[in-house]
N, C-alpha and C positions, 0 to 999 in steps of 0.2 A: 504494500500500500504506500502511496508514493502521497495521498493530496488526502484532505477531510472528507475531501463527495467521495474519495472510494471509502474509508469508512465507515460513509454512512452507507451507501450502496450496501456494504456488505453487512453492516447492520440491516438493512433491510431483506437480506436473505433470512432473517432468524426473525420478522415480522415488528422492528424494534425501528421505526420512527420517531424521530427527538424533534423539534421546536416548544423551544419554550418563548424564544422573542430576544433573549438576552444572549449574544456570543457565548460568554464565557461559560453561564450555565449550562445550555449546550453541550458544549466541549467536556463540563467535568460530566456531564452527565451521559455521553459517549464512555467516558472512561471508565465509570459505573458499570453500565452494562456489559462493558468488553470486559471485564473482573470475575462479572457473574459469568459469562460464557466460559471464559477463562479455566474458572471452579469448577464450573461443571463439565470440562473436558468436551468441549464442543467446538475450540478452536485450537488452534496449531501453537505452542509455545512462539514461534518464531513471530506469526503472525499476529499476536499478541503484543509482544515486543516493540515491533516495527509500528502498529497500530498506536501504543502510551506512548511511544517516545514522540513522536509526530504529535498527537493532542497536547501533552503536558509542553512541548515547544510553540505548539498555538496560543495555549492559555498565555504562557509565559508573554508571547507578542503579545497581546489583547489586555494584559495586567500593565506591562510599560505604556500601550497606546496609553491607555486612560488616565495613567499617572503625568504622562506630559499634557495634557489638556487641562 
């Protein structure tokens, strides 16, 4: 997973659509779910991985965006 739309895309293989209206929430709330899939052995360690490190790096932009405003 290379961008957030793959996954969310691939969140939506497992019927798990997110908006809630606010970025960040969002974002932790992707990270939530990929934890639980995570647990329950329904995804790939790897893809897991690559999946947190990509959100908690968006969070991170989206937590500086709003701190310089």
């Amino acid at each position: 997973m290379k961008t957030i739309y793959d996954i969310q895309q691939y969140l939506k293989q497992f019927g798990t659509i997110i908006y809630i209206g606010d970025r960040i929430a969002d974002l932790e709330l992707m990270e939530v779910e990929l934890k639980e899939l995570y647990q329950s052995q329904l995804i790939e360690p790897c893809e897991y991985q690559s999946a947190l490190l990509l959100l908690r790096h968006e969070i991170q932009m989206e937590k500086d965006k709003r701190q310089v405003k």
